[in-house]
C-alpha positions in Angstrom: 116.3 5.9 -29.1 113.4 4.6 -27.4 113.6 1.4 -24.9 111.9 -1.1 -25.7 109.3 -0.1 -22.6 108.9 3.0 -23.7 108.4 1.0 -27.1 105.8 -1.2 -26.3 103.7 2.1 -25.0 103.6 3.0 -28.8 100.7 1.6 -30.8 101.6 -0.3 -34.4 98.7 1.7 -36.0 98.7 6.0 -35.3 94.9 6.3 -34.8 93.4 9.7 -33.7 91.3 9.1 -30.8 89.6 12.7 -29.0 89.6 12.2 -25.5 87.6 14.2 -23.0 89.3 16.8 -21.0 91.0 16.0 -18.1 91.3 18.0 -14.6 95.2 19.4 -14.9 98.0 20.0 -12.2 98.8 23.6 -11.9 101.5 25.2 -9.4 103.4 29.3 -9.9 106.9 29.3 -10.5 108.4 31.1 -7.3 110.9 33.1 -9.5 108.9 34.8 -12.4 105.3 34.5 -11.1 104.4 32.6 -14.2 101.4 29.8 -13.7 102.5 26.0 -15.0 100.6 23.3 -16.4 102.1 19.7 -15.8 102.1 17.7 -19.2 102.9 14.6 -17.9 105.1 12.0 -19.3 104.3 9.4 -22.3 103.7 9.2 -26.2 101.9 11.4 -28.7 101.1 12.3 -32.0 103.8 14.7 -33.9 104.2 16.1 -37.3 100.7 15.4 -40.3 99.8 12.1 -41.9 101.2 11.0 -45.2 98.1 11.5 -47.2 98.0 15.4 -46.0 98.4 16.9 -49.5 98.6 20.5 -47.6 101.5 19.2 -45.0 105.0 20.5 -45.8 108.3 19.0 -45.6 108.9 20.0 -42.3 105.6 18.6 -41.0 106.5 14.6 -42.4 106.6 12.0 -41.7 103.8 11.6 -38.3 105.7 9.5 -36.1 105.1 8.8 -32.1 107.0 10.9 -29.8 107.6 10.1 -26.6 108.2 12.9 -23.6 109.4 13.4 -20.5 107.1 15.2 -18.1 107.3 19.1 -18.0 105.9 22.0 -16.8 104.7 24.7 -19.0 103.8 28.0 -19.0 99.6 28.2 -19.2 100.2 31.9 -20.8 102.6 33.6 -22.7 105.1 35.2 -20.8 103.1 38.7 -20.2 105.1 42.2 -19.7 104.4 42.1 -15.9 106.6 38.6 -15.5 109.0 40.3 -18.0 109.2 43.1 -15.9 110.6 41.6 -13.3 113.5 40.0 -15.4 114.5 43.6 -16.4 114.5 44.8 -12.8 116.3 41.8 -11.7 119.6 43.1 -14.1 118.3 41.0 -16.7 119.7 42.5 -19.5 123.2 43.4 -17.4 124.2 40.0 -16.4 125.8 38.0 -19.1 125.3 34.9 -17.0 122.0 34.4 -18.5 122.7 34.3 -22.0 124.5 32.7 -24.8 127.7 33.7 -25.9 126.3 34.5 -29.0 122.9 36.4 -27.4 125.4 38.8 -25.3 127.6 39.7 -27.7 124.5 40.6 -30.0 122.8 42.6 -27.1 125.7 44.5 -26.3 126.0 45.4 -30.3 122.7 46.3 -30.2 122.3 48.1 -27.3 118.9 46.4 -26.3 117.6 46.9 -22.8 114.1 46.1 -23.6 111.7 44.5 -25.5 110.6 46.0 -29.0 107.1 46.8 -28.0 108.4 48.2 -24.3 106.2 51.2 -22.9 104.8 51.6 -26.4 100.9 52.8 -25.7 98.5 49.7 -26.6 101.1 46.8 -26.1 102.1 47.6 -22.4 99.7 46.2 -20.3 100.3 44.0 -17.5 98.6 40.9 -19.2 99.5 41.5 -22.0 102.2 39.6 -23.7 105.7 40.7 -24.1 106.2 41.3 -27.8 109.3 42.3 -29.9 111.7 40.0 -28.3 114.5 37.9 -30.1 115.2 34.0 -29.4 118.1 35.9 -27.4 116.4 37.6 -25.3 113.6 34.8 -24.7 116.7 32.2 -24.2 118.2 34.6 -21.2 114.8 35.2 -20.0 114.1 31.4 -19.6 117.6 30.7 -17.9 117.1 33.7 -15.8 114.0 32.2 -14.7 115.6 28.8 -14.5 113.7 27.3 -16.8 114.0 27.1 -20.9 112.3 27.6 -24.5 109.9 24.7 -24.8 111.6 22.4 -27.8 109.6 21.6 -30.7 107.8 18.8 -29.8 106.9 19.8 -26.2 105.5 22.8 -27.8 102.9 20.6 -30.2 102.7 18.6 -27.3 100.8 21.0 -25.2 99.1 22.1 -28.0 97.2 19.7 -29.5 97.5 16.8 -26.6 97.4 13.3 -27.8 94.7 13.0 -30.0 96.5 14.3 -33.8 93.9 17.0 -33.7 95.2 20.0 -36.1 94.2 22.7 -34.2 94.5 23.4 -30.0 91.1 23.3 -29.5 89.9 20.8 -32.4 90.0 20.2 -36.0 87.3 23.7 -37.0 89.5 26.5 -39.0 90.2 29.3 -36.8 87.4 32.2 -36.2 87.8 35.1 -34.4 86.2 33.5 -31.3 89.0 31.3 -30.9 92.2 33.4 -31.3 94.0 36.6 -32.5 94.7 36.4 -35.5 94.4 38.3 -39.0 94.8 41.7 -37.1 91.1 41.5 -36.1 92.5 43.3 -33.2 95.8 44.7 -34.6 97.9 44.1 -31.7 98.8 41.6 -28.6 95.5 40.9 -26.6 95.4 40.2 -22.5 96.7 36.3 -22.2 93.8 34.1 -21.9 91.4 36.1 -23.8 90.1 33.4 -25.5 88.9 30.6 -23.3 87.4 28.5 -26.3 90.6 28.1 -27.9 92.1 26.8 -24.8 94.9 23.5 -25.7 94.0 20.1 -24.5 96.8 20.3 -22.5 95.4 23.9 -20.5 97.5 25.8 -22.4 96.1 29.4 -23.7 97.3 31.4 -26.8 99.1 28.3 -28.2 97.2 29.8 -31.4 98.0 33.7 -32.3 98.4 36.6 -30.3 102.4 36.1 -30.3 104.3 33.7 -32.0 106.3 31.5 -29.5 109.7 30.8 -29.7 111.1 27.4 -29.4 114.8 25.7 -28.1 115.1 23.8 -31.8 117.2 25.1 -34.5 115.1 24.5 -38.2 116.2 22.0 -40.5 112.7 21.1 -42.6 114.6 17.6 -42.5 114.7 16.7 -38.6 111.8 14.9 -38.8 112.7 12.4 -41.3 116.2 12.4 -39.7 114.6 11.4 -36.6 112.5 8.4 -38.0 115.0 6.9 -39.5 117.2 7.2 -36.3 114.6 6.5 -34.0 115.3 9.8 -32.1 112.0 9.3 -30.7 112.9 10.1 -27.1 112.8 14.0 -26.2 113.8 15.3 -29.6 115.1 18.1 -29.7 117.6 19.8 -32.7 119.9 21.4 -29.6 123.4 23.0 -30.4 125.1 20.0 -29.5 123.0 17.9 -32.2 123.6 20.4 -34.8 127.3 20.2 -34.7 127.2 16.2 -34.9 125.5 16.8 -38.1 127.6 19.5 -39.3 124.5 21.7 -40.0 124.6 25.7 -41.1 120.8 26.1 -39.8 120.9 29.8 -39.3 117.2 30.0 -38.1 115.1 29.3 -35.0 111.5 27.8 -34.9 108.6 29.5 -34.0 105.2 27.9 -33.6 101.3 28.8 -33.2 101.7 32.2 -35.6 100.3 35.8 -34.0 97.9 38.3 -34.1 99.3 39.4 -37.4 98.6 36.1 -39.3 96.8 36.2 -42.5 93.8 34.0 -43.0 95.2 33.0 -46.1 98.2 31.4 -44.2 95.6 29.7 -41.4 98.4 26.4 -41.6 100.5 28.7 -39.6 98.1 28.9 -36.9 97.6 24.9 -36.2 99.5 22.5 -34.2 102.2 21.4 -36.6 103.1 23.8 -39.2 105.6 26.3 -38.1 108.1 29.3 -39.4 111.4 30.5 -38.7 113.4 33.5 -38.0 117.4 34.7 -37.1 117.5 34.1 -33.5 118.4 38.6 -33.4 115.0 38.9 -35.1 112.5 41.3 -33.4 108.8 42.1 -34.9 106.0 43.0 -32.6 104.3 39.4 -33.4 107.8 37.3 -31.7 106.6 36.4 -27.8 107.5 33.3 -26.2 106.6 30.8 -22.9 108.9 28.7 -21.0 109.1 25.6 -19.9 110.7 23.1 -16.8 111.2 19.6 -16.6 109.4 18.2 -13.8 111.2 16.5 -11.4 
């Protein structure tokens, strides 16, 4: 729930107002290398009006969110950060993941992501690809940080102005992001500067899909309304219990470079898809995130 003053931050009315961009706060996590973006704390926009006849299910009803501040990652995490997980025992050390991730990594003998040495996808900058939610999960704990949740993901994507897309309300061009398989695999992080995020954020559209903490349930955010979870959402293990849900999938926002223009939803600040949490195509990438203190 929100206090009431956190609630008297919200507006009665949900108006889109653009404003201009602000100078951001920036630092480089000491353990993965990874440069940060502060979103600091307070209310925004989540989820598409009611008179969007395009929104789905999972995208209703828009309600105000309020967050916590956070850090988060500017980039995708990129194969030279993940490097340096593998090299630390990364995939040895069963004290960075889940039950549930360890015993599917040992069954599955992984050691490395999907896309790992393969000619064309390893470079330095560019983004890890191929990696489950398991492997993202253990990454981020590794790191000491975590999968963004859902809404701290649209938060740093389209700021706090409702605006559809991270870098406005145009339909995506080539210009802006990866996507379509104009380029038919994962481009260097931060190749396209004109789709940057309100927030600072890069590659919150294509290139690789991002994992998030939430498990899907296309009925969280009506859930949420009507129980005023309003405060840091998130659909966390723990809540998922309470509820006694048998979610089975894992949500995934901004789409990749593989995303078909005729799916373009996929690519904008609130739609999203979902996979098995063991699920590994060259299009799964992730960033993480930290709660700032």
């Amino acid at each position: 729930m929100v206090s009431e003053g956190a609630a008297a931050l919200f507006p009665k009315e949900i108006k889109r107002i653009y404003f201009p961009a602000m100078d951001h706060t920036y630092r480089t996590h000491p353990v993965d290398g990874g440069k940060m973006v502060l979103i600091p704390a307070g209310a925004f926009i989540m989820g598409c009006p009611a008179d969007d006849i395009f929104a789905k299910p999972h995208e209703q009803p828009q309600r105000m969110v309020w967050l916590s501040a956070y850090w988060m990652d500017v980039f995708p995490v990129t194969n030279a950060r993940y490097k340096r997980f593998i090299e630390d025992g990364g995939y040895e050390n069963r004290d960075w993941w889940t039950p549930a991730g360890w015993e599917w990594r040992r069954e599955s003998g992984v050691t490395a992501a999907l896309a790992w040495n393969k000619p064309g996808w390893d470079a330095a900058e560019q983004p890890v690809s191929g990696v489950s939610w398991y492997e993202a999960d253990a990454y981020g704990r590794w790191a000491g940080k975590a999968l963004p949740t859902d809404a701290q993901w649209e938060r740093a994507a389209r700021g706090t102005d409702g605006r559809r897309f991270p870098w406005g309300e145009t339909f995506p061009r080539r210009e802006l992001a990866n996507f379509n398989n104009q380029v038919g695999r994962v481009t260097p992080v931060g190749s396209y500067p004109e789709g940057v995020s309100p927030s600072g954020c890069h590659d919150m559209a294509g290139n690789v899909n991002n994992w998030c903490l939430d498990w899907y349930w296309p009925e969280f955010y009506a859930y949420a309304a009507k129980h005023g979870l309003d405060l840091d959402p998130v659909l966390n293990d723990g809540l998922k219990a309470k509820l006694g849900l048998e979610a089975a999938l894992k949500c995934d926002r901004g789409g990749g470079f593989a995303t078909d223009e005729k799916f373009l939803e996929i690519l904008s600040c609130t739609d999203k898809v979902a996979w098995e949490p063991q699920t590994r195509e060259l299009w799964n990438g992730f960033r993480t995130v930290q709660h700032a203190d």
